[in-house]
mmJSON file of the N, C-alpha and C atoms, coordinates in Angstrom:
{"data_MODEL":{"atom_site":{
"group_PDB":["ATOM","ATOM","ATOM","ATOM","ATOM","ATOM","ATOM","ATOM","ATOM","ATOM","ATOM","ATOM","ATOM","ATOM","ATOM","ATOM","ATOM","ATOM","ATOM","ATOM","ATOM","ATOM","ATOM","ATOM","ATOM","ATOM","ATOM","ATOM","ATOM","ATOM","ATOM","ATOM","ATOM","ATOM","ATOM","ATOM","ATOM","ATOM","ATOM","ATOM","ATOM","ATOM","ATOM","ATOM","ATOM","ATOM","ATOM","ATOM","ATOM","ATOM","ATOM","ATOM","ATOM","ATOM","ATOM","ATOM","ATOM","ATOM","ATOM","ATOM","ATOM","ATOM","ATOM","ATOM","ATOM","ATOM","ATOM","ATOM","ATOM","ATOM","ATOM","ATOM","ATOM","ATOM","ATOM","ATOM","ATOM","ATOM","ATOM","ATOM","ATOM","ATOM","ATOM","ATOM","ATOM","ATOM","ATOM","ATOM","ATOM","ATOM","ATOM","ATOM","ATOM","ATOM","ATOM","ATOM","ATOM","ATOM","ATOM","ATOM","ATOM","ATOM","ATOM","ATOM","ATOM","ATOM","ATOM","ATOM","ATOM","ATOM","ATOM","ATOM","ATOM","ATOM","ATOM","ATOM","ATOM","ATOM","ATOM","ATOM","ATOM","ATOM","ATOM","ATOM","ATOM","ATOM","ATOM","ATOM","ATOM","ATOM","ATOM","ATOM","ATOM","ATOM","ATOM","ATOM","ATOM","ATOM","ATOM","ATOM","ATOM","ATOM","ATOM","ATOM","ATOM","ATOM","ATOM","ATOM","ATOM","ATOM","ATOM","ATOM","ATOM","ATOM","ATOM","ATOM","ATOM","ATOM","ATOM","ATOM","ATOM","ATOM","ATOM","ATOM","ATOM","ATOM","ATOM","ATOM","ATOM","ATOM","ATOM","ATOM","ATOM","ATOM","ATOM","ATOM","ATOM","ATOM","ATOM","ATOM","ATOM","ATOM","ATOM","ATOM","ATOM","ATOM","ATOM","ATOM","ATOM","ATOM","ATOM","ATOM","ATOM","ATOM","ATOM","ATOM","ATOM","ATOM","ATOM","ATOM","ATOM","ATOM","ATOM","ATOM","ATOM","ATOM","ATOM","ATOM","ATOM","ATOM","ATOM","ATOM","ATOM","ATOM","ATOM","ATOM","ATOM","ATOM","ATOM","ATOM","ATOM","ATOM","ATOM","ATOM","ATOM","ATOM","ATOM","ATOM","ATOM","ATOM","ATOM","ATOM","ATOM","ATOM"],
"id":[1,2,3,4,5,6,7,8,9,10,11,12,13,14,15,16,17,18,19,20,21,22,23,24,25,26,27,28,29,30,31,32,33,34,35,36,37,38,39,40,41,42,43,44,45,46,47,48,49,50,51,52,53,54,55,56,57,58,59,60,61,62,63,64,65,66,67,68,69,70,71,72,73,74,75,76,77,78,79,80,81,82,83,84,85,86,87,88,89,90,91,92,93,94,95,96,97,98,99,100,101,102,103,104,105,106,107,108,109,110,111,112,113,114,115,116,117,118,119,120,121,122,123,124,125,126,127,128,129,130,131,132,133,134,135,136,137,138,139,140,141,142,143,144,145,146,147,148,149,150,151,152,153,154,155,156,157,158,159,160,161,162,163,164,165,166,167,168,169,170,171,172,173,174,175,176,177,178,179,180,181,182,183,184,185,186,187,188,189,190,191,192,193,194,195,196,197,198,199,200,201,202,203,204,205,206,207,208,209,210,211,212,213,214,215,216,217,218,219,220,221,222,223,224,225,226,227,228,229,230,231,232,233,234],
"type_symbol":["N","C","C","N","C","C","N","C","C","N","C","C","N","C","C","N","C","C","N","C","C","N","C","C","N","C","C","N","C","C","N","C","C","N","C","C","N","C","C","N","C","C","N","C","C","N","C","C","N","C","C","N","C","C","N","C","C","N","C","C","N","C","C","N","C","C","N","C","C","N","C","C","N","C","C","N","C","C","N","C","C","N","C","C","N","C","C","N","C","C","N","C","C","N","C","C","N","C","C","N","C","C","N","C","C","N","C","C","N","C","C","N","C","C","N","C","C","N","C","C","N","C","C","N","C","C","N","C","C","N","C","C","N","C","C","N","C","C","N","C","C","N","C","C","N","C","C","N","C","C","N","C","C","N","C","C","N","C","C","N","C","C","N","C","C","N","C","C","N","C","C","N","C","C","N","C","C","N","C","C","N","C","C","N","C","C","N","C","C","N","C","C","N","C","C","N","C","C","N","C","C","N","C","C","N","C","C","N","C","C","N","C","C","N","C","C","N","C","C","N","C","C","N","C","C","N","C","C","N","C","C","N","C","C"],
"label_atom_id":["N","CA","C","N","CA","C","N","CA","C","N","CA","C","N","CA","C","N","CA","C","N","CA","C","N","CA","C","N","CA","C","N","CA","C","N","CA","C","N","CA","C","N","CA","C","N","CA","C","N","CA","C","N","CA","C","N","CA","C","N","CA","C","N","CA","C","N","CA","C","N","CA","C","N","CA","C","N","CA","C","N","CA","C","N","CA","C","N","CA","C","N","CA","C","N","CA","C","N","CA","C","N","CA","C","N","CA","C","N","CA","C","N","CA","C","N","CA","C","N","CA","C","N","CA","C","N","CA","C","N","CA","C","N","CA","C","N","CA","C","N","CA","C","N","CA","C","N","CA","C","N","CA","C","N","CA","C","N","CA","C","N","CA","C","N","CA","C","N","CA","C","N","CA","C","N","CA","C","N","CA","C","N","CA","C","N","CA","C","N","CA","C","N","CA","C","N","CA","C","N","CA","C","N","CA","C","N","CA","C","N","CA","C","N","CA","C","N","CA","C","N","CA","C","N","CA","C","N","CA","C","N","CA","C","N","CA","C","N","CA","C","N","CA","C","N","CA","C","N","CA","C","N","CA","C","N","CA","C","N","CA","C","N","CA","C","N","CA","C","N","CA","C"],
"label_alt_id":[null,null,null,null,null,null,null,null,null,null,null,null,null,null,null,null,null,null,null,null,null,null,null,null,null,null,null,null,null,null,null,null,null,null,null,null,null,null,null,null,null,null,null,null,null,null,null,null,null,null,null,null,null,null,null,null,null,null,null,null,null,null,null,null,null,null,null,null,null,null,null,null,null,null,null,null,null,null,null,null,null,null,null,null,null,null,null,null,null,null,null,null,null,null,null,null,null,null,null,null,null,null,null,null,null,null,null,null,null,null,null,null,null,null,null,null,null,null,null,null,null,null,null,null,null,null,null,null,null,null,null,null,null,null,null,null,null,null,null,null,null,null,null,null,null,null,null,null,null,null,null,null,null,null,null,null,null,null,null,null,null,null,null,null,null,null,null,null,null,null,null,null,null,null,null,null,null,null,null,null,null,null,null,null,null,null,null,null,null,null,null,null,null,null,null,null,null,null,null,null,null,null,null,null,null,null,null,null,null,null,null,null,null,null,null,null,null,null,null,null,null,null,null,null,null,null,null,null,null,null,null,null,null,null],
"label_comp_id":["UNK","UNK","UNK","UNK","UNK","UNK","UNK","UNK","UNK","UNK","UNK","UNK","UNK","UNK","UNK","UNK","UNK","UNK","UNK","UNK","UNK","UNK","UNK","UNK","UNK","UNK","UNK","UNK","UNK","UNK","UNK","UNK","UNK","UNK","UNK","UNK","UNK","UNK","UNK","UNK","UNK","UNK","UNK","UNK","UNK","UNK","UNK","UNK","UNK","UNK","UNK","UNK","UNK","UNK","UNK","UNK","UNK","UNK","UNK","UNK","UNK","UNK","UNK","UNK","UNK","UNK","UNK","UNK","UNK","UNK","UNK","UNK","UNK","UNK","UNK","UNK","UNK","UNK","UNK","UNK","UNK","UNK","UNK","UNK","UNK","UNK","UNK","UNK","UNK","UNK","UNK","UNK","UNK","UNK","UNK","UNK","UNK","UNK","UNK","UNK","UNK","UNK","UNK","UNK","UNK","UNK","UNK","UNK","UNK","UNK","UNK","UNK","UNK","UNK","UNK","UNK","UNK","UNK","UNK","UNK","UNK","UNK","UNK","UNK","UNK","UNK","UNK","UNK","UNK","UNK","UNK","UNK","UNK","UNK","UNK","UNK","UNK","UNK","UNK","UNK","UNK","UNK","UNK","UNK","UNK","UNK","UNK","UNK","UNK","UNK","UNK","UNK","UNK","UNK","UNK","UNK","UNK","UNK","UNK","UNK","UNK","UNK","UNK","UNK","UNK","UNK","UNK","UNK","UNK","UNK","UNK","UNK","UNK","UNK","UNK","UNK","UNK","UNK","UNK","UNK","UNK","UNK","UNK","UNK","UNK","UNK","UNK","UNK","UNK","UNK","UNK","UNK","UNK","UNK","UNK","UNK","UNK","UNK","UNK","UNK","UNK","UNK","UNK","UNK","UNK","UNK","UNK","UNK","UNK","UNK","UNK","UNK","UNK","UNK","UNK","UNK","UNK","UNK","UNK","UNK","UNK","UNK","UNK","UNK","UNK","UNK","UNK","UNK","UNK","UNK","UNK","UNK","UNK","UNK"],
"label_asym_id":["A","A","A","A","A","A","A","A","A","A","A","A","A","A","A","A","A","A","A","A","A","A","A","A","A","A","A","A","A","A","A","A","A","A","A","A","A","A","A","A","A","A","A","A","A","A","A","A","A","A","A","A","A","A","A","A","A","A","A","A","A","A","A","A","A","A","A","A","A","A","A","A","A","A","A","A","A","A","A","A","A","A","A","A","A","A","A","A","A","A","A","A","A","A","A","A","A","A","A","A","A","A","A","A","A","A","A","A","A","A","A","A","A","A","A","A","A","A","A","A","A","A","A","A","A","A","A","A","A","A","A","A","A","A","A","A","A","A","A","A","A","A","A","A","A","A","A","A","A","A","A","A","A","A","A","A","A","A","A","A","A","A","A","A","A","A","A","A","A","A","A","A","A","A","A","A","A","A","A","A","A","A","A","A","A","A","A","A","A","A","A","A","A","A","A","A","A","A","A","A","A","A","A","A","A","A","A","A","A","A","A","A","A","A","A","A","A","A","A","A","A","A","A","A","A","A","A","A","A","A","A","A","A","A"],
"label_entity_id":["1","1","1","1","1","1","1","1","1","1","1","1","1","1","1","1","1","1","1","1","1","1","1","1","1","1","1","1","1","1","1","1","1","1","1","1","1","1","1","1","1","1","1","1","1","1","1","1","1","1","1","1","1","1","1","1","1","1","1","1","1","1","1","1","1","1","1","1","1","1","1","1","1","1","1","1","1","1","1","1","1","1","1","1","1","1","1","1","1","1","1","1","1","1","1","1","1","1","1","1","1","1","1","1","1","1","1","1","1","1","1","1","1","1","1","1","1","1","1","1","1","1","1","1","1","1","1","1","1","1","1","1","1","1","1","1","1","1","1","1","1","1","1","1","1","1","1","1","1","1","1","1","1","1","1","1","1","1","1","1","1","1","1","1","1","1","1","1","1","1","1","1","1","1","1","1","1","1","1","1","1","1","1","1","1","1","1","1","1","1","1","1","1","1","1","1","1","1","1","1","1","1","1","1","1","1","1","1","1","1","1","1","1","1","1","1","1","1","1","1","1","1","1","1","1","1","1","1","1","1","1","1","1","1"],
"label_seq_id":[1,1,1,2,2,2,3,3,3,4,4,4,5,5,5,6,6,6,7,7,7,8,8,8,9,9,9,10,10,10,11,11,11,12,12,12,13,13,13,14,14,14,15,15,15,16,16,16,17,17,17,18,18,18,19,19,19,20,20,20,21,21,21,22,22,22,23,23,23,24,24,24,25,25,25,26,26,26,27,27,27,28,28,28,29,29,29,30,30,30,31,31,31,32,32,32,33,33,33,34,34,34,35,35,35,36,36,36,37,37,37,38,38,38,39,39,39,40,40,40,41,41,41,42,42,42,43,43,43,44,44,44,45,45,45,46,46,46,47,47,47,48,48,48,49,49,49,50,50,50,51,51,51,52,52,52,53,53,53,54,54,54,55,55,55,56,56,56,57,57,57,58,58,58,59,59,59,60,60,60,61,61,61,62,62,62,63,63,63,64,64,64,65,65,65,66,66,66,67,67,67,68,68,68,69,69,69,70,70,70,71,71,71,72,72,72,73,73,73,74,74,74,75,75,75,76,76,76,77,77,77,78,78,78],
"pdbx_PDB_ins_code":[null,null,null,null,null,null,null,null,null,null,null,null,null,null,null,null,null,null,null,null,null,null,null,null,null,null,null,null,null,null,null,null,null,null,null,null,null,null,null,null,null,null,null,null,null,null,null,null,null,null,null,null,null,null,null,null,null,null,null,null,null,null,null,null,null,null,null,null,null,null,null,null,null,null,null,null,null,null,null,null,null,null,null,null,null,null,null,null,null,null,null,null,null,null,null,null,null,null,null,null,null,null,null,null,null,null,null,null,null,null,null,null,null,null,null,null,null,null,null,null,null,null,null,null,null,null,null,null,null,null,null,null,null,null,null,null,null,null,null,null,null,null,null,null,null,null,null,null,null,null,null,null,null,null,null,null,null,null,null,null,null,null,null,null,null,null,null,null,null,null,null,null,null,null,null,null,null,null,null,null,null,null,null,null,null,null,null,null,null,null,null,null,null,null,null,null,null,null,null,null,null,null,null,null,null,null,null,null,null,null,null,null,null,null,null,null,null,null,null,null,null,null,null,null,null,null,null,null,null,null,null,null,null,null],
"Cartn_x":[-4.508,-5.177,-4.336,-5.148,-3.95,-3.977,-2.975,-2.371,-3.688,-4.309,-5.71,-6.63,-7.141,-7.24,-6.998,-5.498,-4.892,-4.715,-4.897,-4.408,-5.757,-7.149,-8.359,-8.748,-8.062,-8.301,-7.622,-6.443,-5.817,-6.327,-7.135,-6.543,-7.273,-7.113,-7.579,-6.865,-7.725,-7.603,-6.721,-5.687,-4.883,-5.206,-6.629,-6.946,-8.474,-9.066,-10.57,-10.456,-9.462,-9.7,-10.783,-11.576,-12.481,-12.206,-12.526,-11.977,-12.83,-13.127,-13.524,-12.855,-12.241,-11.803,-12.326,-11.48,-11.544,-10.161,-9.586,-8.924,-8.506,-7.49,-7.293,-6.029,-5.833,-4.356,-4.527,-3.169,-2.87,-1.571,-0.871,-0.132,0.423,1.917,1.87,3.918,3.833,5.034,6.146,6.819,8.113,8.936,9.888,10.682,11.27,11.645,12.801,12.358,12.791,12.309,10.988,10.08,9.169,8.033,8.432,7.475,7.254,8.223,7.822,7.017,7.442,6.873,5.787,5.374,4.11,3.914,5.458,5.182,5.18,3.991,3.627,3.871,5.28,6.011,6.032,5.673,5.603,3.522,3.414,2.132,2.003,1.088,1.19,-0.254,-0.663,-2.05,-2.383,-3.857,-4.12,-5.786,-5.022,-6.408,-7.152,-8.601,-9.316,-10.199,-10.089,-11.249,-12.372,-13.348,-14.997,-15.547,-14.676,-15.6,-15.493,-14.023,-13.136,-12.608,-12.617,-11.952,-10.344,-9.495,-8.159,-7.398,-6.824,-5.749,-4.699,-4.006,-2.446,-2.425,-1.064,-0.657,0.8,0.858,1.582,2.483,3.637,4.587,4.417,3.616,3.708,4.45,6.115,7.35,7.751,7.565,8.559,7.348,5.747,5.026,4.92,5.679,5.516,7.369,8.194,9.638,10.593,10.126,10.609,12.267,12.931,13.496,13.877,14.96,15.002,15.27,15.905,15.787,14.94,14.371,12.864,12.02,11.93,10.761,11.476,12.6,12.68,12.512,12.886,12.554,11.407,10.441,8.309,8.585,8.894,8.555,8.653,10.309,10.285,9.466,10.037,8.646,7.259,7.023,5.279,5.207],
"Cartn_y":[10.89,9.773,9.358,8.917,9.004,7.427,7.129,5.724,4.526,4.721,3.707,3.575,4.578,4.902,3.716,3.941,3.176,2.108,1.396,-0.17,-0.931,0.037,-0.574,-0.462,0.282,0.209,-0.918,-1.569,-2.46,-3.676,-4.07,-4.932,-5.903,-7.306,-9.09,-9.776,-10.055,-11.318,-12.185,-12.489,-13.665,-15.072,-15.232,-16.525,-16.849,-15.384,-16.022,-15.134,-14.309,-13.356,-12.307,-12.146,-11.273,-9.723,-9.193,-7.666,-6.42,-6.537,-5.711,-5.875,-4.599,-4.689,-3.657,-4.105,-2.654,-2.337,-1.04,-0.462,0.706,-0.079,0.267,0.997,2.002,2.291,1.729,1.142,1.062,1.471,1.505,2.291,0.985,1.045,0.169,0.726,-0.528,0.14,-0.504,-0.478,-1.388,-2.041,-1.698,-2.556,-1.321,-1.712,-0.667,0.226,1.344,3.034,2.917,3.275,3.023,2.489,1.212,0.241,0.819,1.135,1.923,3.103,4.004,5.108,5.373,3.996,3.806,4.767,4.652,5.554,4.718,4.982,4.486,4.966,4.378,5.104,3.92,2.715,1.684,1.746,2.555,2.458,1.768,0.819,0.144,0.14,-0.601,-0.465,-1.941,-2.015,-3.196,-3.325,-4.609,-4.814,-6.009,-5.883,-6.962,-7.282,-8.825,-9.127,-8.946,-8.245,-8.304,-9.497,-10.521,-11.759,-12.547,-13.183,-14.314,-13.363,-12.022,-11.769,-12.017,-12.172,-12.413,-11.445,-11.122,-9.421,-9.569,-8.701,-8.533,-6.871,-7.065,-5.743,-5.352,-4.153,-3.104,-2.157,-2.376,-0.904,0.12,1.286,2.304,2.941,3.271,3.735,3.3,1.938,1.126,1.683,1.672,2.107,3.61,4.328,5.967,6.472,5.045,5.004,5.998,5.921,6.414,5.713,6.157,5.581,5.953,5.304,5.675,6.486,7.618,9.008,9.638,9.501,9.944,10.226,8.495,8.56,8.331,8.926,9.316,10.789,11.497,13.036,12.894,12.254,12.216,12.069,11.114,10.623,12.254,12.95,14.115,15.04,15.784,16.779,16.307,15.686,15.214,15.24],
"Cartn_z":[-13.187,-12.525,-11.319,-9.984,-8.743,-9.144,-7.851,-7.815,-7.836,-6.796,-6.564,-8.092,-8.763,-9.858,-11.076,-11.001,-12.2,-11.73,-10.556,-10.161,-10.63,-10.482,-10.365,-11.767,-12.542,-13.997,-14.641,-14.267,-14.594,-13.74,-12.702,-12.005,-12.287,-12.086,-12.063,-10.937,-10.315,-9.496,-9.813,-8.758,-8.946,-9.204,-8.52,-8.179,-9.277,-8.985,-9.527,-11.071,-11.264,-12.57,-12.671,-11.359,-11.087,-11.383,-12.182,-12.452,-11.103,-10.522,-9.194,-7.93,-7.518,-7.069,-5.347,-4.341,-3.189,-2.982,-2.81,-2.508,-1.526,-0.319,0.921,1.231,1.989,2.101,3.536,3.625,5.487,5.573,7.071,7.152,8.554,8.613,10.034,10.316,11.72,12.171,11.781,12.06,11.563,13.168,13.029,14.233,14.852,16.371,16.798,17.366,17.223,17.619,17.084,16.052,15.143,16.059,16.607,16.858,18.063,18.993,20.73,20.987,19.649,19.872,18.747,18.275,17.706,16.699,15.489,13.967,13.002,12.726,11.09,9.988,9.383,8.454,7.509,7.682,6.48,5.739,4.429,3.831,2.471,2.956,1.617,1.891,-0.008,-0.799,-0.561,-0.234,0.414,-1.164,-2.259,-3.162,-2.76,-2.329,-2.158,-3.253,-4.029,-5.188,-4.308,-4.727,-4.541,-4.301,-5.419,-5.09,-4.563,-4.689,-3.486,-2.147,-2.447,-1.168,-0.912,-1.847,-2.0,-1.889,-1.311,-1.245,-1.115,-1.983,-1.924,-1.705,-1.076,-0.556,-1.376,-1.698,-2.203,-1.336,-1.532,-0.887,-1.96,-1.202,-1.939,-2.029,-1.288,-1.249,-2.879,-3.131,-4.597,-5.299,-5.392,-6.426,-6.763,-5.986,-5.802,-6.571,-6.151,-6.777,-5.821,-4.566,-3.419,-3.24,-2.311,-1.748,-0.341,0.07,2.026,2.678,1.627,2.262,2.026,0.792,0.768,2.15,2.307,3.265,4.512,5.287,5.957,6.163,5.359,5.163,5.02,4.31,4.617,6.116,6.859,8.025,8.98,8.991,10.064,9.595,8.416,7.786,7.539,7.61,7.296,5.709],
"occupancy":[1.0,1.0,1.0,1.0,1.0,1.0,1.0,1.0,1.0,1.0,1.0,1.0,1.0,1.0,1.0,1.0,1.0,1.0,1.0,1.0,1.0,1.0,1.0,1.0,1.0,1.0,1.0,1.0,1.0,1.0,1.0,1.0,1.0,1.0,1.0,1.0,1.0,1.0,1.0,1.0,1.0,1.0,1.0,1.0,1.0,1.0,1.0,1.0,1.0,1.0,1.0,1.0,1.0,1.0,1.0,1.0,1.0,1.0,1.0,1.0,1.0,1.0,1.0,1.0,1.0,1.0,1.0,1.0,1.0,1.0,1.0,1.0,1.0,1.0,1.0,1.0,1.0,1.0,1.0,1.0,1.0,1.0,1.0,1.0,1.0,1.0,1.0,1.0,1.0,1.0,1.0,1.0,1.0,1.0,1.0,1.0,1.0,1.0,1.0,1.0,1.0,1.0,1.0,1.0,1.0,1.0,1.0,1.0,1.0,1.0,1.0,1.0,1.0,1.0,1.0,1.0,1.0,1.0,1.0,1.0,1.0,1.0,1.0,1.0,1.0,1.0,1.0,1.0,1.0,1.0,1.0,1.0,1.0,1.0,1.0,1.0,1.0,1.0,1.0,1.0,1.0,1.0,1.0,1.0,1.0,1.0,1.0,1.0,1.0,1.0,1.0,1.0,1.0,1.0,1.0,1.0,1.0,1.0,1.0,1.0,1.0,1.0,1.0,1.0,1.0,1.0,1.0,1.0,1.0,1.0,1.0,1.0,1.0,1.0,1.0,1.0,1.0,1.0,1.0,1.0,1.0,1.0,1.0,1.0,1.0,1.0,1.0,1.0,1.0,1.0,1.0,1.0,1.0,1.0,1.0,1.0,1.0,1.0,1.0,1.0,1.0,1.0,1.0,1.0,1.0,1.0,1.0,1.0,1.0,1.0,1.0,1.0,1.0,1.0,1.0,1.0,1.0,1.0,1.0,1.0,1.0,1.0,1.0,1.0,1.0,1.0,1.0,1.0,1.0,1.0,1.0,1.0,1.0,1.0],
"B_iso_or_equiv":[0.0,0.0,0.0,0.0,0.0,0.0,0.0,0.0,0.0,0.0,0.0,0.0,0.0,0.0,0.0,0.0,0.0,0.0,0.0,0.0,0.0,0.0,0.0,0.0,0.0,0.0,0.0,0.0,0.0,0.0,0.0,0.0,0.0,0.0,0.0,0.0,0.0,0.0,0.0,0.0,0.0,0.0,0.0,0.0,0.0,0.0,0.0,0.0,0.0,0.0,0.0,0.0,0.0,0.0,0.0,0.0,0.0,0.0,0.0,0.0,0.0,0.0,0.0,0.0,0.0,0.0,0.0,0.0,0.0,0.0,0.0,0.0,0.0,0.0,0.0,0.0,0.0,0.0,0.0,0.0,0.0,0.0,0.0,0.0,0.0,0.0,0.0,0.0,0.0,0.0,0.0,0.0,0.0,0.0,0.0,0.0,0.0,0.0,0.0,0.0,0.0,0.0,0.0,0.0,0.0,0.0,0.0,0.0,0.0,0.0,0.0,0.0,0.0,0.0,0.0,0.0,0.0,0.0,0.0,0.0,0.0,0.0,0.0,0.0,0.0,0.0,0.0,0.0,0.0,0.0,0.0,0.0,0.0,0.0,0.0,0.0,0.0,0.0,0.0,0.0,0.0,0.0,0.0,0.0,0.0,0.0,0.0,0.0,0.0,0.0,0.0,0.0,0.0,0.0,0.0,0.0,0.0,0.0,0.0,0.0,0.0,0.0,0.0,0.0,0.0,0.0,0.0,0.0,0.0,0.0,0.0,0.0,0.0,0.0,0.0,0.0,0.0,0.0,0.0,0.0,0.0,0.0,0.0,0.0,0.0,0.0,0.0,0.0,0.0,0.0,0.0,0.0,0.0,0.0,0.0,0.0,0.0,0.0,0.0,0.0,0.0,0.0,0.0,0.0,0.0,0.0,0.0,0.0,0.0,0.0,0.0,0.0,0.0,0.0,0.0,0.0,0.0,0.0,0.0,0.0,0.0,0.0,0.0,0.0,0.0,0.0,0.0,0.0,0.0,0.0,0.0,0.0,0.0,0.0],
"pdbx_formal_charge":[null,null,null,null,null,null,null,null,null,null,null,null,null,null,null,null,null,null,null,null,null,null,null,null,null,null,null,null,null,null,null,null,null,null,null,null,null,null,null,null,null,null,null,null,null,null,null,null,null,null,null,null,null,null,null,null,null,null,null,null,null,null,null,null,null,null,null,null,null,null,null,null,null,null,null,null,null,null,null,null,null,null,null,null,null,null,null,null,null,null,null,null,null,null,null,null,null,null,null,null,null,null,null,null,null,null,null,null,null,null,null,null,null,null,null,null,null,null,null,null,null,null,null,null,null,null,null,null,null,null,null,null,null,null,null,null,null,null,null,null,null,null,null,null,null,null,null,null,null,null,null,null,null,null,null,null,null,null,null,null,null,null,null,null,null,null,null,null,null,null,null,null,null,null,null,null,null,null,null,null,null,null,null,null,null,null,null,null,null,null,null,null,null,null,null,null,null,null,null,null,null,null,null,null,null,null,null,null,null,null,null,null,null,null,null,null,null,null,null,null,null,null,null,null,null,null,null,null,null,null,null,null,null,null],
"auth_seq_id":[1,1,1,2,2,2,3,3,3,4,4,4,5,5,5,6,6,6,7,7,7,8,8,8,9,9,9,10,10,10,11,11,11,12,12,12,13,13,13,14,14,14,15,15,15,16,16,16,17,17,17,18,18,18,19,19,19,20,20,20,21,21,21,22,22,22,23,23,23,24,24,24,25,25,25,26,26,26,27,27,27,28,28,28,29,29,29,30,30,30,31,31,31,32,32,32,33,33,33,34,34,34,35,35,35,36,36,36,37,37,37,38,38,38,39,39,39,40,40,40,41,41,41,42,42,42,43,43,43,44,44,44,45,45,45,46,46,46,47,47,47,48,48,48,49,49,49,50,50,50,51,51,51,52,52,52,53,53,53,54,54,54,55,55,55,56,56,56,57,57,57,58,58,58,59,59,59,60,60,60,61,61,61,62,62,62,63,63,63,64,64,64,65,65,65,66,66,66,67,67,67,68,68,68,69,69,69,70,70,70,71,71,71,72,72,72,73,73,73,74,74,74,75,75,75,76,76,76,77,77,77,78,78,78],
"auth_comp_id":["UNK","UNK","UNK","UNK","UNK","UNK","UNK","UNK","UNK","UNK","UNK","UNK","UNK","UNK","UNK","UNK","UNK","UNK","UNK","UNK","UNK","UNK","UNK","UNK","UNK","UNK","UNK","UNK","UNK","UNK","UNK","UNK","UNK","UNK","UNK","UNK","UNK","UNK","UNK","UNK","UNK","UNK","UNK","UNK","UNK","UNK","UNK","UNK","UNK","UNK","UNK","UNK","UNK","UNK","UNK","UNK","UNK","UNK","UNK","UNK","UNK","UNK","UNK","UNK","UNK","UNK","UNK","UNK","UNK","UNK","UNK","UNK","UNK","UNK","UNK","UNK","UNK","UNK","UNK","UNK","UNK","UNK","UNK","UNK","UNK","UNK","UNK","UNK","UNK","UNK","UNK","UNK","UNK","UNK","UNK","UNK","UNK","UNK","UNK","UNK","UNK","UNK","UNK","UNK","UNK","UNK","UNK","UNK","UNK","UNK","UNK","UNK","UNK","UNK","UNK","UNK","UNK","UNK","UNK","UNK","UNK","UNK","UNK","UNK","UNK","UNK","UNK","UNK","UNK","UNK","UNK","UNK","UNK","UNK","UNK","UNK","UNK","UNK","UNK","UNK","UNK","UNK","UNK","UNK","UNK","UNK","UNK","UNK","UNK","UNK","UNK","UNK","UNK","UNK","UNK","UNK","UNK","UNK","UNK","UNK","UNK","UNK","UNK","UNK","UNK","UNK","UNK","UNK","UNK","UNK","UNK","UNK","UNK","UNK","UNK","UNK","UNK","UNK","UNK","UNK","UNK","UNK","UNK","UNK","UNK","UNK","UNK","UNK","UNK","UNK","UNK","UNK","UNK","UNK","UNK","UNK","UNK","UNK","UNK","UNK","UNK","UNK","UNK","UNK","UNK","UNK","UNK","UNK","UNK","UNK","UNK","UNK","UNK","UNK","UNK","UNK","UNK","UNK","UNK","UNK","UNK","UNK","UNK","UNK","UNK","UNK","UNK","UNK","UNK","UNK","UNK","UNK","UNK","UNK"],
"auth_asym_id":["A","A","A","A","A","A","A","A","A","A","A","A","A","A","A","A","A","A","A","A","A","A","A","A","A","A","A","A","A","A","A","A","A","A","A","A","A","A","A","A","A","A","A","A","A","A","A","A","A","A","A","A","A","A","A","A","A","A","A","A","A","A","A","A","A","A","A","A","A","A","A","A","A","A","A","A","A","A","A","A","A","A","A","A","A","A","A","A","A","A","A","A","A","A","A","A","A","A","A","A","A","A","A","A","A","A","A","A","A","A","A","A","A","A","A","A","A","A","A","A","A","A","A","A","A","A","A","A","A","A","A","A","A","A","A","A","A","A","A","A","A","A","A","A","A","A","A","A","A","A","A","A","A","A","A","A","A","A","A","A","A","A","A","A","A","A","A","A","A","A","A","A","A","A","A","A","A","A","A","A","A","A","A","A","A","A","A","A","A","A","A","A","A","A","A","A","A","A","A","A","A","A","A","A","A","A","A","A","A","A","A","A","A","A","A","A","A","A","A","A","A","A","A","A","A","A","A","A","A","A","A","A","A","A"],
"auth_atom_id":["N","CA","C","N","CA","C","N","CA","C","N","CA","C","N","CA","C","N","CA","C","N","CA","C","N","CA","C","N","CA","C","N","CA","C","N","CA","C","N","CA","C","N","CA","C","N","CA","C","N","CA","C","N","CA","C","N","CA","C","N","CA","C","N","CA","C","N","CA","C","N","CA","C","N","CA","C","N","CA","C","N","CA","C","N","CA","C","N","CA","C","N","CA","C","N","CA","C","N","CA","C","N","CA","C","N","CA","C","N","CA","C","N","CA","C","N","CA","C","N","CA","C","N","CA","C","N","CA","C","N","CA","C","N","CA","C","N","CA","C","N","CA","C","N","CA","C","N","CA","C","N","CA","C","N","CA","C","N","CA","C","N","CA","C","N","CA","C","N","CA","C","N","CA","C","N","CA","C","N","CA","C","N","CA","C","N","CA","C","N","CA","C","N","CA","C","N","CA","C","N","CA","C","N","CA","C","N","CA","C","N","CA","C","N","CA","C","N","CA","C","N","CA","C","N","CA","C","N","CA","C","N","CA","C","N","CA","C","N","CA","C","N","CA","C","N","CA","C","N","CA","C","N","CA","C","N","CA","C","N","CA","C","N","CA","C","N","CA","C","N","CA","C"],
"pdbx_PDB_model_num":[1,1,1,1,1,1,1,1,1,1,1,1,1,1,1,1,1,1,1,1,1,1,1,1,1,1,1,1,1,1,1,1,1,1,1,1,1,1,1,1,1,1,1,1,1,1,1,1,1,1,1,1,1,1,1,1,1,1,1,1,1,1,1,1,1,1,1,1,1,1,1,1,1,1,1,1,1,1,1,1,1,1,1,1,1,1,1,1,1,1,1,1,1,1,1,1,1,1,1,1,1,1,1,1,1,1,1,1,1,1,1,1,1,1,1,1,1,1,1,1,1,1,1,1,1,1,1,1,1,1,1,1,1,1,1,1,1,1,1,1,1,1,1,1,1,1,1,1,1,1,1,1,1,1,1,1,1,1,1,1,1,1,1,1,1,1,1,1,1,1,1,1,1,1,1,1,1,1,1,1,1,1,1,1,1,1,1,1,1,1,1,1,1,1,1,1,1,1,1,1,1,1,1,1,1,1,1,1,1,1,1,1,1,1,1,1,1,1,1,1,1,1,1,1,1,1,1,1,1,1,1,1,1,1]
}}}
């Protein structure tokens, strides 16, 4: 079962307890070098309740149990 999968099998609303969910990946830049030459190396999971519309976002680096050489080695090799 991939990651999106199991969040939406588990997930409830913070606010309304609504069990439906949407599930988004985004991807954005960080600071520095990154940000000039416009690399999107920070991706996190974006859950919206269906019903209030409430979303919290996820680093998928800490939910994948990555760390910073990891995803610097993702970032040059792809």
């Amino acid at each position: 079962m991939d990651l999106e999968h199991e969040i939406a099998s588990r997930y409830a609303c913070a606010k309304c307890r609504n069990q439906e969910v949407s599930i988004e990946r985004i991807a954005t830049t960080g600071t520095g070098l990154s940000r000039i030459f416009d690399i999107e190396h920070n991706v996190f999971i974006a859950c919206s309740c269906a019903s209030c519309r409430y979303t919290e976002f996820y680093n998928l680096e800490i939910l994948q149990g990555k760390d910073n050489l990891g995803a610097v080695l993702d970032l040059i090799f792809g």
